[in-house]
C-alpha positions in Angstrom: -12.5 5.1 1.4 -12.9 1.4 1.4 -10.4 0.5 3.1 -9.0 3.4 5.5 -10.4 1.3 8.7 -7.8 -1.7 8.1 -4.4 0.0 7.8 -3.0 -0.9 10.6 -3.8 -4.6 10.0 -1.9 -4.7 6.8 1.6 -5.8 7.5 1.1 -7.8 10.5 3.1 -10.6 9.2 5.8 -8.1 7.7 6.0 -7.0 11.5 7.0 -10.4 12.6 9.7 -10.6 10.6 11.3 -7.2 11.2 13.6 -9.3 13.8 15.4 -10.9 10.7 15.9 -7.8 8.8 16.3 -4.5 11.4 20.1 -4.1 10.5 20.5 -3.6 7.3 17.6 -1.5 6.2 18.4 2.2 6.0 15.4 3.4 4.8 11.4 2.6 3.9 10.2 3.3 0.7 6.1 3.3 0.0 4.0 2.4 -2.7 0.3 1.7 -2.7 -2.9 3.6 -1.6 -5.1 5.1 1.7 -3.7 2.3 3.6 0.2 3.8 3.3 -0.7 7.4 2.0 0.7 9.6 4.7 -0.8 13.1 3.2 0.2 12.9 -0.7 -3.5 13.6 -2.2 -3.3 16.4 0.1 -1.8 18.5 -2.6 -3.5 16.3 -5.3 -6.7 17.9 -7.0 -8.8 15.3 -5.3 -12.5 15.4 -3.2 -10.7 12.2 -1.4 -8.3 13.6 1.4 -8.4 13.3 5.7 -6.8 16.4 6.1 -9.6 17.3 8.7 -11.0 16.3 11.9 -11.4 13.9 13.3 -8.5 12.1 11.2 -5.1 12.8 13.4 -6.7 13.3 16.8 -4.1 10.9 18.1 -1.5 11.8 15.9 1.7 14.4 17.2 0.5 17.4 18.1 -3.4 16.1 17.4 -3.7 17.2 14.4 -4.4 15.9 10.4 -1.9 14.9 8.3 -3.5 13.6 5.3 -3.2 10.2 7.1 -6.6 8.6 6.6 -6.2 7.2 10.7 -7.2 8.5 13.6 -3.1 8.6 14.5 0.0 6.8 12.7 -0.5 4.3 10.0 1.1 1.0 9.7 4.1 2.0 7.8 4.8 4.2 10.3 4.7 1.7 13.4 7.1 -0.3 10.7 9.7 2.3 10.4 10.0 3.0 14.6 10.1 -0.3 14.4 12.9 -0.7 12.0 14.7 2.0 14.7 14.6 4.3 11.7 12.1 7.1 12.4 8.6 7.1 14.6 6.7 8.1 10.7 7.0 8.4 7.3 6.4 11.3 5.0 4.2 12.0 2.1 6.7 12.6 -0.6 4.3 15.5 -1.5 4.5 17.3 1.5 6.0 20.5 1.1 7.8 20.7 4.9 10.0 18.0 4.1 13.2 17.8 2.0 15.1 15.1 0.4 17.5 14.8 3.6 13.4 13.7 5.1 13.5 11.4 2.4 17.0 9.6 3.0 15.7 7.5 6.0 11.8 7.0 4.5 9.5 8.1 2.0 5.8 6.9 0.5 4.2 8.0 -2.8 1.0 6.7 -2.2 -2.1 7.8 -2.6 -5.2 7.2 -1.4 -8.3 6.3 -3.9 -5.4 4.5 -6.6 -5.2 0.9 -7.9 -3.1 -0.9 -10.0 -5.5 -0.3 -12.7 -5.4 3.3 -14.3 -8.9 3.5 -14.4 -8.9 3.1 -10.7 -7.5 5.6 -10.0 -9.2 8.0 -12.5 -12.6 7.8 -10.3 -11.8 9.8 -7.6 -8.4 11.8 -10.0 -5.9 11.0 -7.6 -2.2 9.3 -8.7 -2.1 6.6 -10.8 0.3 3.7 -9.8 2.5 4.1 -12.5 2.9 7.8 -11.5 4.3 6.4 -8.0 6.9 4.5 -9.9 8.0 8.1 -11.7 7.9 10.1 -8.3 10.5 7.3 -7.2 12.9 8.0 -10.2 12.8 11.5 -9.7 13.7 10.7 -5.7 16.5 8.5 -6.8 18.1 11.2 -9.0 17.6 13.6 -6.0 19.1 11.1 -3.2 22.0 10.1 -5.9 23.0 14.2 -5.7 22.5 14.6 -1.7 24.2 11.5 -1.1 26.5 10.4 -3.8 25.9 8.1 -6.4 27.7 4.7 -4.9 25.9 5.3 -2.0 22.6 6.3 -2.8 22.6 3.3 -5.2 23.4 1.1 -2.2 20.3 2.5 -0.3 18.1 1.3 -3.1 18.9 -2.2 -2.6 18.8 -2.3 1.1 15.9 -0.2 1.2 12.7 -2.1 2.6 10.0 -1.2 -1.0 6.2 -1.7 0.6 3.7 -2.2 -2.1 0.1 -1.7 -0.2 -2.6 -1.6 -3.1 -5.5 -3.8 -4.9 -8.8 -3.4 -2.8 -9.9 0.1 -5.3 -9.7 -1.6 -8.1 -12.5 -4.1 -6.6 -14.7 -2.2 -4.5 -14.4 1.8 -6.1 -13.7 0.2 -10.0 -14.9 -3.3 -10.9 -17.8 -3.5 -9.0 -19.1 -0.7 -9.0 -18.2 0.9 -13.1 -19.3 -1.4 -15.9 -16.3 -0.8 -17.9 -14.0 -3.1 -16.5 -16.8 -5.9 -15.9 -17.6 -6.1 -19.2 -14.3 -6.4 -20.7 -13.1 -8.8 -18.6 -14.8 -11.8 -15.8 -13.6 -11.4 -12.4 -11.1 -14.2 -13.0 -9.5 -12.3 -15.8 -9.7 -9.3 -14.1 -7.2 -10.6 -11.3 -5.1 -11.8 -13.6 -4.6 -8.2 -15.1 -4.5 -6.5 -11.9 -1.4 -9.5 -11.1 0.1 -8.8 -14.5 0.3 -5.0 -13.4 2.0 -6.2 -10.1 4.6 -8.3 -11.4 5.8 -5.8 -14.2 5.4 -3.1 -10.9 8.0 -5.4 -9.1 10.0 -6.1 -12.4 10.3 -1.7 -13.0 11.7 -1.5 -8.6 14.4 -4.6 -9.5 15.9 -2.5 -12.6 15.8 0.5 -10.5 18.1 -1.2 -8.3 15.5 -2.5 -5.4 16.2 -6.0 -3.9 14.2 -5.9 -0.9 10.8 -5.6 -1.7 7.1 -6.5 0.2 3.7 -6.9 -1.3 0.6 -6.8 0.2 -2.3 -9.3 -0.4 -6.2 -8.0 -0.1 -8.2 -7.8 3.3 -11.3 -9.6 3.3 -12.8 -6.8 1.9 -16.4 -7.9 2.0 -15.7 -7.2 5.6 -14.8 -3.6 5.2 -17.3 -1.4 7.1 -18.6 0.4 3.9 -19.6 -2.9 2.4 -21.4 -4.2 5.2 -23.0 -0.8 5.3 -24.2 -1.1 2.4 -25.7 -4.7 2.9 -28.0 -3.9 5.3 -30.9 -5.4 4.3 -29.0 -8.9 4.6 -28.4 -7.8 8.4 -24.9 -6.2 7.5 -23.0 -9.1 6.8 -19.6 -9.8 5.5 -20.4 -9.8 1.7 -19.0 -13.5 0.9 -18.1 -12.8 -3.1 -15.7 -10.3 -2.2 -14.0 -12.1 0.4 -13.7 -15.1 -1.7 -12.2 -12.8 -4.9 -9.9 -11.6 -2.4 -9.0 -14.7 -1.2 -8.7 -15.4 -5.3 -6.4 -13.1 -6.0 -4.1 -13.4 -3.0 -3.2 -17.0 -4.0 -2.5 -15.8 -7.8 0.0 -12.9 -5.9 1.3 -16.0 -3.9 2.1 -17.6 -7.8 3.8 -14.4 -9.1 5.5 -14.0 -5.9 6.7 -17.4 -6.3 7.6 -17.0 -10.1 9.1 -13.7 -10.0 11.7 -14.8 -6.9 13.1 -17.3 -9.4 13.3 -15.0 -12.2 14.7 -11.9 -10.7 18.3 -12.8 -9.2 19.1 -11.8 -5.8 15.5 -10.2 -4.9 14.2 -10.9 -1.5 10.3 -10.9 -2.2 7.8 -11.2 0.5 3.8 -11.2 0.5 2.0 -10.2 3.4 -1.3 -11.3 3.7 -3.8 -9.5 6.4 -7.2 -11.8 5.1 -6.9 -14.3 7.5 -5.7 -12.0 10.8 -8.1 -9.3 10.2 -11.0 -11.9 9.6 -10.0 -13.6 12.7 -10.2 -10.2 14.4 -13.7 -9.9 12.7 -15.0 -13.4 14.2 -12.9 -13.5 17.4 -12.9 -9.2 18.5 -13.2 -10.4 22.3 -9.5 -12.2 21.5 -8.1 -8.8 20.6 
């Protein structure tokens, strides 16, 4: 999985501004892939799961999850800090219930992208499946807690969107498909076209607090400089610079979308430039 080794780098600016928001979020509410997918391809027809060893050695109890960490993922550290709860479950999971789900919940799942094709590689959920597990929640939360009140959750609720570095490194990149229908350039763009309408489906749904992740300098990643070992396993400079491409388009749909969607607090997070300084600077960290 190209990016399991950078989860808990994700949200590091998202956890600098929990201060401003800790009161009046009553619940965390996950979108995106491996980096937020607390065990949901575990019951997902999939080759692409961590429900084994060594994955959750430092997790409760020591054991898997599904969690593609050696322990908690970054979500998780975000809800305990929130004061909500110390992790957040895998809307799959059979042990938990919709009371679970009240105070947290993630339909992620790890292998997907924004594009469908992304996700059909490795036949886990596509995005826009997410977006239908959280209808079906809300019509479940409306009956456990009441209508007026579950609808009040929605827009409270803290939405994490955690996705884009898939349809790069396991789709674009690697398929010709995409690549020939579209130059890297326009292949952003669709990928931010995805995102916006993504953003547009949560704010009719009734969310007004939502967060979007930017990509990781994912020529970084340890599979890519794995694979470029016989340039001394180096950072692989294109995709960091694509990455670095398509965060600044988000940044421009972020922008645009705050002005046309009344009342929405929209927030990206970035991890490119505190993971790379974690990459040039580890003896800092």
């Amino acid at each position: 999985m190209a990016c399991k080794l950078v989860i808990l780098f994700f949200f590091v600016n998202l956890l600098m501004q929990i201060p401003k928001v800790r009161a009046t979020v009553p619940a965390i509410i996950v979108f995106g892939d491996s980096t937020v997918d607390p065990g949901n391809n575990n019951q997902v027809s999939t080759v692409l799961k961590s429900n084994f060893e060594p994955y959750g050695r430092d997790y409760y109890g020591g054991q898997p999850t599904g969690r593609f960490s050696n322990g908690r993922i970054a979500t998780d550290f975000i809800s305990e800090a929130l004061r909500i709860k110390p992790a957040i479950p895998a809307y799959l999971d059979p042990k938990y219930d919709i009371e679970d789900f009240a105070t947290g919940v993630s339909f992620a799942s790890a292998g997907t992208g924004y594009d469908n094709a992304t996700s059909d590689v490795l036949s886990v959920i596509p995005f826009w499946k997410e977006l239908e597990y959280y209808k079906e929640y809300q019509n479940k939360l409306r009956k456990h807690l009441g209508k007026d009140e579950a609808n009040q959750r929605f827009s409270e609720s803290l939405h994490l969107i955690s996705i884009g570095t898939n349809d790069f490194l396991e789709n674009y990149y690697i398929f010709p498909t995409r690549s020939s229908e579209y130059s890297v350039d326009e292949y952003q763009s669709f990928l931010i076209g995805i995102a916006s309408n993504f953003i547009r489906e949560l704010y009719k749904l009734g969310a007004r607090k939502v967060v979007i992740g930017g990509l990781p300098p994912m020529g970084c990643l340890p599979l890519e400089r794995t694979t470029n070992m016989f340039f001394g396993s180096d950072c692989i400079d294109e995709y960091n610079d694509v990455a670095k491409d398509f965060n600044k388009k988000l940044q421009g749909a972020v922008t645009e979308l705050k002005q046309e969607l009344g009342g929405i607090h929209l927030v990206m997070s970035s991890p490119y430039d505190k993971l790379m300084e974690m990459i040039r600077n580890p003896s800092h960290f």
